[in-house]
N, CA, C and O of each residue as an XYZ file, in Angstrom:
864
protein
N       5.353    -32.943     -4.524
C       5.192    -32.346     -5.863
C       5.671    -30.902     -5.819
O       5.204    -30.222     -4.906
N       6.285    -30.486     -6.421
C       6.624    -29.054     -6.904
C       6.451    -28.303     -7.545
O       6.493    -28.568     -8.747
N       6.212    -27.187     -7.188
C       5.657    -25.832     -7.456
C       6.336    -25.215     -8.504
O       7.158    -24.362     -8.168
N       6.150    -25.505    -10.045
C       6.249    -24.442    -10.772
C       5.823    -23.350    -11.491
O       4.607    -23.258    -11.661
N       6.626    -22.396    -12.011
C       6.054    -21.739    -12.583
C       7.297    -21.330    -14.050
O       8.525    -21.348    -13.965
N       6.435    -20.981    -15.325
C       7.401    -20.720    -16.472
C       7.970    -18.761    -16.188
O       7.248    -17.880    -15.724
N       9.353    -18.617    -16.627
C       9.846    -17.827    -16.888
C       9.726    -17.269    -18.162
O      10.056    -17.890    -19.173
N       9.065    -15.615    -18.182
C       9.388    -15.053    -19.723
C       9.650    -13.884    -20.054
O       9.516    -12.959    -19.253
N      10.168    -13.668    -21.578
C      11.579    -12.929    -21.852
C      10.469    -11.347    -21.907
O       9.475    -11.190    -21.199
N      10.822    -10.677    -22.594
C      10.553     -9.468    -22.658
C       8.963     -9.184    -23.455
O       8.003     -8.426    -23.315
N       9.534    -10.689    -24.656
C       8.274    -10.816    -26.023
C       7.052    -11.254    -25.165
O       5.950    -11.001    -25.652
N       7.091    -11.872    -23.962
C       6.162    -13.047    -23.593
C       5.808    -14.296    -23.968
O       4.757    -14.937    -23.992
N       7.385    -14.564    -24.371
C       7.761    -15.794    -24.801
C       8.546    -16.956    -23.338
O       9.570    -16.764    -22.682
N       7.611    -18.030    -23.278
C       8.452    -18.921    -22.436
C       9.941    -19.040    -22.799
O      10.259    -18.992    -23.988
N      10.782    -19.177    -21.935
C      12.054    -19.269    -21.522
C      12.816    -20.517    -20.723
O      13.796    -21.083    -21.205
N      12.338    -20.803    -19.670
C      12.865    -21.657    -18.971
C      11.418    -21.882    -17.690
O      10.468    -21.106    -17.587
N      11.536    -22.560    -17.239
C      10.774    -22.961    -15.494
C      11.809    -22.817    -14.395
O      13.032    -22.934    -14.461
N      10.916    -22.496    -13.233
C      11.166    -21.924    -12.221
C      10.456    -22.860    -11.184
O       9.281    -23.223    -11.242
N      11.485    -23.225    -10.114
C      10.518    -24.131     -8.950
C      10.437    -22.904     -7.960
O      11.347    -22.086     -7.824
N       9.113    -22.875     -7.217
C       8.796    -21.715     -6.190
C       8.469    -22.350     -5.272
O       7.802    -23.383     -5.339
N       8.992    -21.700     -4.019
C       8.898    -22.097     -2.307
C       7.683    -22.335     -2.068
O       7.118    -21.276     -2.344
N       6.621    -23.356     -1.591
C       5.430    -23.742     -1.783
C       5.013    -23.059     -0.244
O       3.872    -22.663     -0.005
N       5.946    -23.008      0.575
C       5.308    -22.051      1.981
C       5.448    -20.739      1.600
O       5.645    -19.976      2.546
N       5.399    -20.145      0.307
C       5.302    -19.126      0.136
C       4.484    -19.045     -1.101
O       4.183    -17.860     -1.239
N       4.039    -19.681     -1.959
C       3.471    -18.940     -3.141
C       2.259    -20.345     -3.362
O       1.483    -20.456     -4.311
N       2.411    -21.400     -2.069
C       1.156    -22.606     -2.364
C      -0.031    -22.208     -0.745
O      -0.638    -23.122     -0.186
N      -0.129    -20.693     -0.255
C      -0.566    -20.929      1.223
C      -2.304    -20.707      1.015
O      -2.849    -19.795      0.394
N      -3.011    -21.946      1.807
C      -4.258    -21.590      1.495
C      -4.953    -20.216      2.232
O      -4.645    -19.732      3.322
N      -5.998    -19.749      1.268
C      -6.616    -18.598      1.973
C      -7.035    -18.966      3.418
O      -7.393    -20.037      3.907
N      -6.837    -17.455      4.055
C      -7.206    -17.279      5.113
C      -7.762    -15.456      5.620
O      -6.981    -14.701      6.199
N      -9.388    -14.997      5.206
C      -9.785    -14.073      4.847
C      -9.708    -13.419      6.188
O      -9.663    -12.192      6.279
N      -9.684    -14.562      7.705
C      -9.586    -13.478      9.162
C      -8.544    -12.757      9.101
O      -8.461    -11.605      9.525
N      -7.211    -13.729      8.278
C      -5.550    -12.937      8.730
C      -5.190    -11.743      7.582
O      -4.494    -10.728      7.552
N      -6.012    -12.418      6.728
C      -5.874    -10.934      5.459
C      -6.245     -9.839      5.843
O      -5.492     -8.865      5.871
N      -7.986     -9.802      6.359
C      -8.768     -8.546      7.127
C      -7.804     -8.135      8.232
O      -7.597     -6.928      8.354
N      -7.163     -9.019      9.087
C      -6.530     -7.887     10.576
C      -4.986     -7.520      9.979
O      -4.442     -6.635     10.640
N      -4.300     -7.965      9.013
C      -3.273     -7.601      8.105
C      -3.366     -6.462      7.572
O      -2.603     -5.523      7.798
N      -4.483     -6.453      6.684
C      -5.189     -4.863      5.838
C      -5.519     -3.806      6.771
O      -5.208     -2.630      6.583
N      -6.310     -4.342      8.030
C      -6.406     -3.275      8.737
C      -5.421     -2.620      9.387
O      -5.342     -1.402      9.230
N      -4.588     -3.228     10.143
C      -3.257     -2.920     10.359
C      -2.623     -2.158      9.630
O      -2.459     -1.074     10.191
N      -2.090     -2.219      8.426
C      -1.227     -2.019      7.460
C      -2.453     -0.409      7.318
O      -1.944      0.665      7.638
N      -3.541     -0.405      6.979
C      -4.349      1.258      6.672
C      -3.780      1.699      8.097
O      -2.982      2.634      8.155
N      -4.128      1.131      9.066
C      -3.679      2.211     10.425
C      -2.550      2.395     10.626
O      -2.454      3.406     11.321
N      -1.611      1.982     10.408
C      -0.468      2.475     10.390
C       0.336      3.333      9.674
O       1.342      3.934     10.052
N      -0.266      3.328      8.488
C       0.023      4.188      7.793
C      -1.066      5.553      7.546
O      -1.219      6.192      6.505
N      -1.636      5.714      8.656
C      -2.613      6.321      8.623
C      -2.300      7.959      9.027
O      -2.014      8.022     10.223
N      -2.279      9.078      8.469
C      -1.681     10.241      8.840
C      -3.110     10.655      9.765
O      -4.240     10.192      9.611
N      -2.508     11.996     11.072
C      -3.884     12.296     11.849
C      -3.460     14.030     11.604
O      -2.558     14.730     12.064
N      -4.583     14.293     10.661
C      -4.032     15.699     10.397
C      -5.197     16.518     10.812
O      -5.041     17.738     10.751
N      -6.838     15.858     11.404
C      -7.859     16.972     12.011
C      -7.226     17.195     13.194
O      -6.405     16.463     13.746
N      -7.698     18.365     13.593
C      -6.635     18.770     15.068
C      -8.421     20.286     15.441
O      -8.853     21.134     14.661
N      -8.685     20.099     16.243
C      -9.214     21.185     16.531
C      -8.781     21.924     18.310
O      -8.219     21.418     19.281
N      -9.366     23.289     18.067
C      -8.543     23.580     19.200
C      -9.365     23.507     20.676
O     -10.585     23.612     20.796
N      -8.657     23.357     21.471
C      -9.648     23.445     22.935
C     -10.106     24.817     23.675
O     -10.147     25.701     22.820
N     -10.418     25.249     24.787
C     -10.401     26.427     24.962
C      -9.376     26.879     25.457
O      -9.507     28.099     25.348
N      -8.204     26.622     26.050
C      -7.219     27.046     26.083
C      -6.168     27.394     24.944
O      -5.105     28.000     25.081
N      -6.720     26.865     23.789
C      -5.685     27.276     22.679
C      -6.088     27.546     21.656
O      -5.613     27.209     20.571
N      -8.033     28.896     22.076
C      -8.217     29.434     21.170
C      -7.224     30.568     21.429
O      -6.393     30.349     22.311
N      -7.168     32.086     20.616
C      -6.344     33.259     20.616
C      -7.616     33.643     21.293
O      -8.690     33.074     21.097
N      -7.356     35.004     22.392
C      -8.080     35.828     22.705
C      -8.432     35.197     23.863
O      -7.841     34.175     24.209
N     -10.037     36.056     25.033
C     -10.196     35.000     25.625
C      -9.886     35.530     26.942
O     -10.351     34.935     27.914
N      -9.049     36.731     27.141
C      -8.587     36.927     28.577
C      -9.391     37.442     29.525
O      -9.647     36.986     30.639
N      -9.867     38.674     28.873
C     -10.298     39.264     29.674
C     -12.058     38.588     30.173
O     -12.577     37.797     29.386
N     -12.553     38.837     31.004
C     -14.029     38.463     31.709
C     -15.160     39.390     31.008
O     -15.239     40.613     31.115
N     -15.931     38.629     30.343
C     -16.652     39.562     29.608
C     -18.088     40.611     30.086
O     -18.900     41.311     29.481
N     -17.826     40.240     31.494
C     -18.900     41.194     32.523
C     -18.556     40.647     33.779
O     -18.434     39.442     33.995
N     -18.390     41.616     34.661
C     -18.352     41.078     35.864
C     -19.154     40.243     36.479
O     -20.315     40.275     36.072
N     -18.862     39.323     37.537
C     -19.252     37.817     37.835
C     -21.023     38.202     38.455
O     -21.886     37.371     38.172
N     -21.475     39.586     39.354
C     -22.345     39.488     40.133
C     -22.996     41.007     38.902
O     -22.248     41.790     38.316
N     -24.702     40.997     38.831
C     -25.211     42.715     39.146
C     -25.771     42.898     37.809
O     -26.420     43.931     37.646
N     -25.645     42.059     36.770
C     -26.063     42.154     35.482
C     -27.269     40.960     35.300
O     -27.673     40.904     34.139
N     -27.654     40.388     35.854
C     -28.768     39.490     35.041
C     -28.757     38.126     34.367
O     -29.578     37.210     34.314
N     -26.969     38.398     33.638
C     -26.944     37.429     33.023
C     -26.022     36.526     33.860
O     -25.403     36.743     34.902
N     -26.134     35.402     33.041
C     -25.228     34.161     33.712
C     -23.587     34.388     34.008
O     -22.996     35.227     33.328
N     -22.962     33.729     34.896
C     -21.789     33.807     34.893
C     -20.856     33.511     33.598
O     -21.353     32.809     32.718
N     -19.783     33.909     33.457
C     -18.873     33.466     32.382
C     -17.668     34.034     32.463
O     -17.445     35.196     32.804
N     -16.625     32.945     32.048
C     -15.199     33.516     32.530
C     -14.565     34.030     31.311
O     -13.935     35.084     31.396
N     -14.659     33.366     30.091
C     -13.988     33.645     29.224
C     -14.837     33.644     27.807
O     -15.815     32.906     27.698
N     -14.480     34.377     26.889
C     -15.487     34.277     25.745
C     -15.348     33.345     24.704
O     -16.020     33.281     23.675
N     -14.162     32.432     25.158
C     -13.762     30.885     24.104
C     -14.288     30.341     24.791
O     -13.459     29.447     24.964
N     -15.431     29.986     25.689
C     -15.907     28.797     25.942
C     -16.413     28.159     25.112
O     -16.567     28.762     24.050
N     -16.956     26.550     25.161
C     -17.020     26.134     23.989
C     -18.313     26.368     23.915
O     -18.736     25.855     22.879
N     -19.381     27.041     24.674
C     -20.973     27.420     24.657
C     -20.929     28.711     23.681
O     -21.981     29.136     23.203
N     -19.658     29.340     23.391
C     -19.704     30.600     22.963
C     -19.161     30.474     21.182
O     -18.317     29.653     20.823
N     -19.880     31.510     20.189
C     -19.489     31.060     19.181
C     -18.028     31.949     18.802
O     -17.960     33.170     18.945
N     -16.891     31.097     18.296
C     -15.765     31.756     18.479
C     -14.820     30.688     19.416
O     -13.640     30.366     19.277
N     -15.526     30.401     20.119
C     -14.765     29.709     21.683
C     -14.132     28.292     20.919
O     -14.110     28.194     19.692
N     -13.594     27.156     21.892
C     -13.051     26.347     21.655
C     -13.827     24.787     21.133
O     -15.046     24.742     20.965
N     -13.282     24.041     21.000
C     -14.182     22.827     20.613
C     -14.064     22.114     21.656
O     -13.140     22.330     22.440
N     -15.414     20.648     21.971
C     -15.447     20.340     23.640
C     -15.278     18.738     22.491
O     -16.041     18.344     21.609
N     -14.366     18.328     22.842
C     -14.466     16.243     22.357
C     -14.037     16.547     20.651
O     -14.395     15.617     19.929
N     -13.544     17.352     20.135
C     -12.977     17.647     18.659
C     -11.710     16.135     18.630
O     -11.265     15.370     19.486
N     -11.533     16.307     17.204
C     -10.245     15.653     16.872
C      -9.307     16.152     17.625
O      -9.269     17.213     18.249
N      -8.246     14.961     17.475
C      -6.913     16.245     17.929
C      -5.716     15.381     17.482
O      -5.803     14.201     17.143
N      -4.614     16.100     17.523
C      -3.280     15.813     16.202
C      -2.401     14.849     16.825
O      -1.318     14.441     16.404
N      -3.321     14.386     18.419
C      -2.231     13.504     19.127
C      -2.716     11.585     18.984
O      -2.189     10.500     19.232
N      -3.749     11.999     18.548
C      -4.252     10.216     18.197
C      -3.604      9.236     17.911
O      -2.581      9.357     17.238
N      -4.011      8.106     18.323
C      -2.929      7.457     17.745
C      -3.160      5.917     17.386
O      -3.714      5.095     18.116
N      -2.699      5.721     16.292
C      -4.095      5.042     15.478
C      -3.197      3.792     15.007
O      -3.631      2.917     14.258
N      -1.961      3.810     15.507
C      -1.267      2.326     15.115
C      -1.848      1.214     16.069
O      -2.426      1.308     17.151
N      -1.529      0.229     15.368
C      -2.315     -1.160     15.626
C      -0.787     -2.234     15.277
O      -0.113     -2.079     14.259
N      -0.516     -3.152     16.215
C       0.500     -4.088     16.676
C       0.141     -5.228     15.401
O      -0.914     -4.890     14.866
N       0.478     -5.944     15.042
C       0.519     -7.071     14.296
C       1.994     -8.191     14.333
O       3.172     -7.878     14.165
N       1.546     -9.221     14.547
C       2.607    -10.036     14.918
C       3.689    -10.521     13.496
O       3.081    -11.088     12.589
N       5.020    -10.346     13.317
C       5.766     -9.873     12.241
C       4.796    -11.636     11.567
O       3.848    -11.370     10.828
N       4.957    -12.697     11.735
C       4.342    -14.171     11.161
C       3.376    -13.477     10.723
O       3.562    -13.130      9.557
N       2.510    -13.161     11.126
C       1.005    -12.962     10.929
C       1.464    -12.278      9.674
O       1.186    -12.764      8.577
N       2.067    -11.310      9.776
C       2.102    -10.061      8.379
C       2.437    -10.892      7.601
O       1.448    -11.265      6.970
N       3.779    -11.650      7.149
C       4.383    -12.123      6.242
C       3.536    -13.511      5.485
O       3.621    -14.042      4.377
N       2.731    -13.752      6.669
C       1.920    -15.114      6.203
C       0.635    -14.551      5.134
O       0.367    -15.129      4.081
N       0.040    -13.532      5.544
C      -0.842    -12.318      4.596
C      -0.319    -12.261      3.347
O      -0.993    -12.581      2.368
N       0.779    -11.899      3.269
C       1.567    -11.548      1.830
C       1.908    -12.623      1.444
O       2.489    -12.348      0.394
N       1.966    -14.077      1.615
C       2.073    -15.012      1.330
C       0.828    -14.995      0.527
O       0.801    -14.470     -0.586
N      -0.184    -15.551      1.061
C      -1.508    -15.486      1.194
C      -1.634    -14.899     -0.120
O      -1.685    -15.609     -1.124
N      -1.710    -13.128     -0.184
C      -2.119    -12.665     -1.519
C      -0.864    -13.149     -3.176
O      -1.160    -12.958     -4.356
N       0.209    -13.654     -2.741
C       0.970    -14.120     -3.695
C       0.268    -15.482     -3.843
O       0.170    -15.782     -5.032
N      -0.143    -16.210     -3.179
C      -0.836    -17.713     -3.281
C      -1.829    -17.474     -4.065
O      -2.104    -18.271     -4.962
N      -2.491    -16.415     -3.880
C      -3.914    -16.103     -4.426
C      -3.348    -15.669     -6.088
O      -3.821    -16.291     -7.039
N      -2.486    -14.751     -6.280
C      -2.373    -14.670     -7.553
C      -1.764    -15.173     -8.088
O      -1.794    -14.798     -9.260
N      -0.997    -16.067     -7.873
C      -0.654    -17.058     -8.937
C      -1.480    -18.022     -9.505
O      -1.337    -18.468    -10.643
N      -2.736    -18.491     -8.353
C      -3.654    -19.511     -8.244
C      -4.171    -18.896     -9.624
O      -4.084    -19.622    -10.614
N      -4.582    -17.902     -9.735
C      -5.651    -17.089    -10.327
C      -5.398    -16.920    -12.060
O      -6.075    -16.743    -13.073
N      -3.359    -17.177    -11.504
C      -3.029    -16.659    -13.011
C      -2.761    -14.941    -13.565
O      -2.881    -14.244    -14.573
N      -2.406    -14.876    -12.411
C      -2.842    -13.232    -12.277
C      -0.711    -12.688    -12.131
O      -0.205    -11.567    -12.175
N      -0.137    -13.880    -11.984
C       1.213    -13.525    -11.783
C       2.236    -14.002    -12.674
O       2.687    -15.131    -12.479
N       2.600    -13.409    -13.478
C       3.931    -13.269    -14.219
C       5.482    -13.249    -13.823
O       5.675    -12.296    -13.068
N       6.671    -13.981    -14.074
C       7.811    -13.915    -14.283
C       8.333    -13.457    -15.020
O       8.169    -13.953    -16.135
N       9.258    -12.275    -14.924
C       9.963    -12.079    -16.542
C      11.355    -11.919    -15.781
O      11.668    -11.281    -14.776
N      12.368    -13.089    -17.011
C      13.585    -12.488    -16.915
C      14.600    -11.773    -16.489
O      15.720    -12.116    -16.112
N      13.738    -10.006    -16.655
C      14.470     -9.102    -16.283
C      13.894     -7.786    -17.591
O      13.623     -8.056    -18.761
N      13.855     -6.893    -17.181
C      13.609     -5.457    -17.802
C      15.161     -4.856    -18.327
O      16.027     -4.387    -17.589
N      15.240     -5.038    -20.012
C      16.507     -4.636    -20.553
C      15.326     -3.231    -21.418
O      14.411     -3.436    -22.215
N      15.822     -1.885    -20.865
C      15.084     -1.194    -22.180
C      16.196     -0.442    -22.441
O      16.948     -0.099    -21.528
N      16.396     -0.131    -23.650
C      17.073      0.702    -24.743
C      17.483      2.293    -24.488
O      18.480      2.972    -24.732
N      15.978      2.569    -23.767
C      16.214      4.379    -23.921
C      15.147      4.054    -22.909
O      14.657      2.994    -22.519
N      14.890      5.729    -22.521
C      13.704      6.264    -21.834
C      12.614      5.976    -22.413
O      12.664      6.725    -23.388
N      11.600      5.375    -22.498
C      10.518      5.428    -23.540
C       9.238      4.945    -22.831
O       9.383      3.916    -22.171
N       8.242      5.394    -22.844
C       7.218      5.078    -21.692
C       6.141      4.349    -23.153
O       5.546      3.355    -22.737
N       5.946      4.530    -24.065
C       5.229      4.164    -25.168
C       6.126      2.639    -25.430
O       5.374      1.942    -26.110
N       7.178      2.018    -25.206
C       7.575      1.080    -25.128
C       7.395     -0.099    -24.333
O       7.081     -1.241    -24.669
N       7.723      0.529    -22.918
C       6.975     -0.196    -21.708
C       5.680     -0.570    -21.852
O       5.195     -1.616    -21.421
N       4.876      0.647    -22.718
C       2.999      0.334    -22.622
C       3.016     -0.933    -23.571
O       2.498     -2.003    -23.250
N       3.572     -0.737    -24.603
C       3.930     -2.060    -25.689
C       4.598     -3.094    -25.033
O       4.682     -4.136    -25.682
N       5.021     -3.088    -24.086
C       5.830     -4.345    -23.551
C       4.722     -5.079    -22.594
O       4.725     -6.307    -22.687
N       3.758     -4.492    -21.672
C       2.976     -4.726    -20.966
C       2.227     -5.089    -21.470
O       2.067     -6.265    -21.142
N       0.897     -4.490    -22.856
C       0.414     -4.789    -23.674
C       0.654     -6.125    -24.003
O      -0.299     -6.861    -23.745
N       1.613     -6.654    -24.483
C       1.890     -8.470    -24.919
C       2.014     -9.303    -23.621
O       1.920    -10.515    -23.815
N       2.189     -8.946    -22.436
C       2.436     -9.915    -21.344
C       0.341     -9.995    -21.106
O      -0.291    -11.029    -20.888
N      -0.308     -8.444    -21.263
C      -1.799     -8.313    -20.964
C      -2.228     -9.265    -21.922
O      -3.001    -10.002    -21.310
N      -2.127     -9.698    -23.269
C      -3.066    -10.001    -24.246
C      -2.477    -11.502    -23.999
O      -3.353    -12.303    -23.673
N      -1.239    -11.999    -24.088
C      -1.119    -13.386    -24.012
C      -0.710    -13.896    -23.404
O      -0.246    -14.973    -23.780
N      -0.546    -13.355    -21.566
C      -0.154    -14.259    -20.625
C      -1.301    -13.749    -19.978
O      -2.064    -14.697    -19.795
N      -1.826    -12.600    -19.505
C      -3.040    -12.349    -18.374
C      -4.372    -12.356    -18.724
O      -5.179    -12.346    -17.794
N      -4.754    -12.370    -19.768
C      -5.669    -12.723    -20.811
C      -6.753    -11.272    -20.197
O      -7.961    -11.495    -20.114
N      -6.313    -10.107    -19.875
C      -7.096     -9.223    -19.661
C      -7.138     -8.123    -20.377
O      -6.209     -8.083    -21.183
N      -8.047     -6.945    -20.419
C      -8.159     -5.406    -21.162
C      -8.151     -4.715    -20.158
O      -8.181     -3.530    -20.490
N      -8.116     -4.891    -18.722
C      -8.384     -3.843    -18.132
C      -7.034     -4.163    -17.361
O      -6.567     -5.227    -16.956
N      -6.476     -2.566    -17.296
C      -4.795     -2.695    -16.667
C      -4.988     -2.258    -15.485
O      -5.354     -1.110    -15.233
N      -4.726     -3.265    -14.536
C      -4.082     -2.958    -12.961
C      -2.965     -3.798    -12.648
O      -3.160     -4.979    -12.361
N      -1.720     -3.267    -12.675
C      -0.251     -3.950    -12.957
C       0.394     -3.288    -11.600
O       0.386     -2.088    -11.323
N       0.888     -4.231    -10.911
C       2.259     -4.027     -9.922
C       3.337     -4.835    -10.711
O       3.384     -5.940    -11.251
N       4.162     -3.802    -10.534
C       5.549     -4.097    -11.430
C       6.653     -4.432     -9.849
O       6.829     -3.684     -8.888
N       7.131     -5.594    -10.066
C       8.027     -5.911     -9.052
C       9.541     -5.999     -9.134
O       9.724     -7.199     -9.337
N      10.574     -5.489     -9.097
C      12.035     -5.227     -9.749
C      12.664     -5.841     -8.691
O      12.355     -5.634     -7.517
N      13.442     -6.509     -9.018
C      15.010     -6.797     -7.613
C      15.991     -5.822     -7.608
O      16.975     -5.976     -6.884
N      15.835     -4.542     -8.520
C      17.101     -3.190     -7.953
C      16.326     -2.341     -8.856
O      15.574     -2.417     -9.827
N      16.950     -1.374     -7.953
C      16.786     -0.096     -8.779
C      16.973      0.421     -9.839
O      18.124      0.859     -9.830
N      16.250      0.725    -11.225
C      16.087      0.758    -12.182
C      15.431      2.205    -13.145
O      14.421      2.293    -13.845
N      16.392      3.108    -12.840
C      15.612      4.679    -13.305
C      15.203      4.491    -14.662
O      14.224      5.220    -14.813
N      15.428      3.944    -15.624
C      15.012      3.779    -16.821
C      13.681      3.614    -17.132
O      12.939      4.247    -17.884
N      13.401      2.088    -16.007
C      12.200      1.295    -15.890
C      11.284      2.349    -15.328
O      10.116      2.461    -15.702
N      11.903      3.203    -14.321
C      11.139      3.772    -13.650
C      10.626      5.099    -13.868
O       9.725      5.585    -13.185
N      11.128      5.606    -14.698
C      10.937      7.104    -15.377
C      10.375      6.564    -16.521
O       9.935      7.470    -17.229
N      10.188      5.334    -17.051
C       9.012      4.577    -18.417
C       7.958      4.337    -17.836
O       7.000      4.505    -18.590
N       7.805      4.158    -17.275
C       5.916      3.430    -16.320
C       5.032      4.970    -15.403
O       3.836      5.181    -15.203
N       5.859      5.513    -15.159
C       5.526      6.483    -14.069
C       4.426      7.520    -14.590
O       3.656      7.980    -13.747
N       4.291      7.946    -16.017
C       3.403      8.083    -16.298
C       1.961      7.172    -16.951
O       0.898      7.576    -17.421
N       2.404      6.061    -16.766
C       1.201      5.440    -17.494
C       0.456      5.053    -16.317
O       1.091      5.035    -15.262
N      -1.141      4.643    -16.286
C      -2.216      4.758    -15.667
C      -2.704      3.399    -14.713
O      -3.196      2.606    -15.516
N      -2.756      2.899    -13.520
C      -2.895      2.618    -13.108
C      -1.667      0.652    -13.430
O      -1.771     -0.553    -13.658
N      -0.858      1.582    -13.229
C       0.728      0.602    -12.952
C       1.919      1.203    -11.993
O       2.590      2.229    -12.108
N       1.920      0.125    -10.965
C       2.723      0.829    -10.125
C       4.138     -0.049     -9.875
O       4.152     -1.263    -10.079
N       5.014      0.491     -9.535
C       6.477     -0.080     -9.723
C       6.785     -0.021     -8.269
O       6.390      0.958     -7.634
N       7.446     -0.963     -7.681
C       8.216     -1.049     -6.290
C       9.772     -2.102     -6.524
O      10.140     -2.734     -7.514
N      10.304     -1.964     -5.390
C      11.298     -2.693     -4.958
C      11.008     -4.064     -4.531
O       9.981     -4.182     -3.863
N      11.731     -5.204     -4.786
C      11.413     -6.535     -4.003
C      11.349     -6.143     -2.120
O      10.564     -6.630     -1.305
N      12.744     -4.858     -1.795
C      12.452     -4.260     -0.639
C      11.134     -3.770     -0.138
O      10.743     -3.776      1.029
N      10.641     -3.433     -0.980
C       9.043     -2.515     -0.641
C       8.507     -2.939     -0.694
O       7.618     -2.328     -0.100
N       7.764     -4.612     -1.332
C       6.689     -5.392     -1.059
C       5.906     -5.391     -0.154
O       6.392     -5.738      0.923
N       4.797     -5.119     -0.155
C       3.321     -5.629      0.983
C       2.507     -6.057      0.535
O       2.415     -6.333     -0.661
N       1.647     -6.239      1.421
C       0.432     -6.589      1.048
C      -0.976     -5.860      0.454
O      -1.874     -6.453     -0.143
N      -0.926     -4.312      0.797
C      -1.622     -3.633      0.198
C      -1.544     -3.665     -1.157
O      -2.444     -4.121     -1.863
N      -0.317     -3.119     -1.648
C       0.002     -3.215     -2.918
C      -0.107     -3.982     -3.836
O      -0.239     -3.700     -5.026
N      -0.031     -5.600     -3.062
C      -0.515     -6.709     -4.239
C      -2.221     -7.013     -4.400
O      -2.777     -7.675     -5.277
N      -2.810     -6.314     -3.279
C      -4.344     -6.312     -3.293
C      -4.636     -5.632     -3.737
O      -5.837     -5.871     -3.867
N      -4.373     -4.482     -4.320
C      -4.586     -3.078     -5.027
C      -4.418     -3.329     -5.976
O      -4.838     -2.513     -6.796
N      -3.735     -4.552     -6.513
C      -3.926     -4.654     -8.086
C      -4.320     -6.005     -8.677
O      -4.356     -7.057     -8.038
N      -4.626     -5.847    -10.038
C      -5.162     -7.244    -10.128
C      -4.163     -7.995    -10.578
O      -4.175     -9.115    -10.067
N      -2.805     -7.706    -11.777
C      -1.945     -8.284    -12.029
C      -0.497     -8.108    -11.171
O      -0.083     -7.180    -10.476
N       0.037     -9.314    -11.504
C       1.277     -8.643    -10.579
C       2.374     -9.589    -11.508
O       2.266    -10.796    -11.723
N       3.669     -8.500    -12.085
C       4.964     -8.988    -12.472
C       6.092     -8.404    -11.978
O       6.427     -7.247    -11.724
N       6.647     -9.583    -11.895
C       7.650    -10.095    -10.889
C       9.177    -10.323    -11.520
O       9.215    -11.156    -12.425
N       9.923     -9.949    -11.308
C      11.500    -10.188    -12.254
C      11.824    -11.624    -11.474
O      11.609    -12.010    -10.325
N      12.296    -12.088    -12.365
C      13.198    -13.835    -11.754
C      13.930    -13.852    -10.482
O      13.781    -14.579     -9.500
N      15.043    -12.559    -10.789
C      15.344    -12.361     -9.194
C      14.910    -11.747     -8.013
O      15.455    -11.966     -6.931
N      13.617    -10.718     -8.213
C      13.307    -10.511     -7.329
C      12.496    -11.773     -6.925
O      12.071    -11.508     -5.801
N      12.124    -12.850     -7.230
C      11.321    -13.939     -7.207
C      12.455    -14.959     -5.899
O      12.181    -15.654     -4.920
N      13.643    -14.581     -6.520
C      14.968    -15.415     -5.671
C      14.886    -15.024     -4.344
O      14.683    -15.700     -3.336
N      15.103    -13.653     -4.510
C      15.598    -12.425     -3.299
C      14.741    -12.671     -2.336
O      14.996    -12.408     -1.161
N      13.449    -13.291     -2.795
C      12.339    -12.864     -1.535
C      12.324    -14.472     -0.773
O      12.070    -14.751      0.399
N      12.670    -15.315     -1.843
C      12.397    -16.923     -1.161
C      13.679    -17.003     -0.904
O      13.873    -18.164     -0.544
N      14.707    -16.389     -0.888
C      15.901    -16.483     -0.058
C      15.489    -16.178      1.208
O      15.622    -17.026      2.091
N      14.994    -15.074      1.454
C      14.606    -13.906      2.428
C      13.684    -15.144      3.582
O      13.837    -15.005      4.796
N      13.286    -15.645      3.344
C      11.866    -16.053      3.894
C      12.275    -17.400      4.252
O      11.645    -17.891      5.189
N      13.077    -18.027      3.786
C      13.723    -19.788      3.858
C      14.997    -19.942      3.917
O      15.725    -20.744      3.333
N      15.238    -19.075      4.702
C      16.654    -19.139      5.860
C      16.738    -19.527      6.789
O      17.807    -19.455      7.394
């Protein structure tokens, strides 16, 4: 049996059907490979910007702040120790961490399968045509989204990944200010991104591009 799904135009009007790669958009859940996918994907993209310093790379620090014998008090070599306030940090962060995590390339791609399986299941995924707009107009796009929200996703609350097969400054200088809709490349697809939102539309060919990509 085969996997379809309907194609639609700009209005959110059916158009034509579409058969979709069923090892890609029919894969049952699997919440262990999603969790070590997600985690992966945060650590790797994970910036390490606490850095504190040790005692060698506070400033200052040279000289001996009393000679070693004849005073009473305890020994001490330098006044950055980390017992001293001023001195260095003992077990601090530091800027050399390193926080990537390996994931096997199957494993990843089967994840993003996974969350495309999930939203289509759900109804949560749209086809359109292709994005023809006129002018720059971001109040257009909201009106264009608006009719795919009210009579294909049946929702009020907007969380939209917009999915394009090329680059599109028009499309992309129209959405960029509106509120929780984000635009990528069929190139830039992951898996964060389709979990981060609740709807997801998809152009016809980037729909091609990717089940070309994947069933070679």
């Amino acid at each position: 049996m085969s996997l379809k799904i309907k194609i639609h135009n700009q209005a959110a009007e059916e158009v034509k059907d579409m058969e979709l790669a069923e090892n890609i958009f029919a894969v049952p859940v699997n919440t262990e490979l999603l969790h070590q996918a997600i985690v992966a994907q945060n650590n790797n993209s994970r910036q390490v910007l606490a850095h504190t310093k040790t005692k060698s790379e506070v400033a200052g620090g040279g000289k001996k702040p009393w000679k070693q014998k004849g005073t009473g008090r305890a020994r001490v070599g330098s006044s950055r120790s980390p017992i001293w306030i001023g001195g260095g940090v003992t077990f601090g962060p530091r800027k050399d961490r390193n926080f990537k995590q390996k994931i096997n390339q199957k494993m990843k791609q089967k994840a993003m399968f996974i969350a495309l399986s999930d939203r289509l299941a759900s109804k949560s995924l749209v086809v359109i045509d292709g994005f023809k707009l006129p002018e720059y107009k971001t109040k257009a796009v909201s009106n264009l989204i608006s009719t795919f929200e009210k009579k294909i996703l049946n929702t009020d609350r907007r969380s939209l990944l917009i999915v394009s097969d090329r680059k599109d400054d028009m499309l992309k200088y129209s959405v960029r200010n509106l509120e929780n809709i984000k635009l990528i490349n069929i190139d830039n697809i992951n898996l964060l991104d389709i979990l981060n939102h609740r709807n997801l539309i998809i152009t016809e060919q980037a729909v091609v591009a990717f089940s070309k990509r994947y069933n070679q």
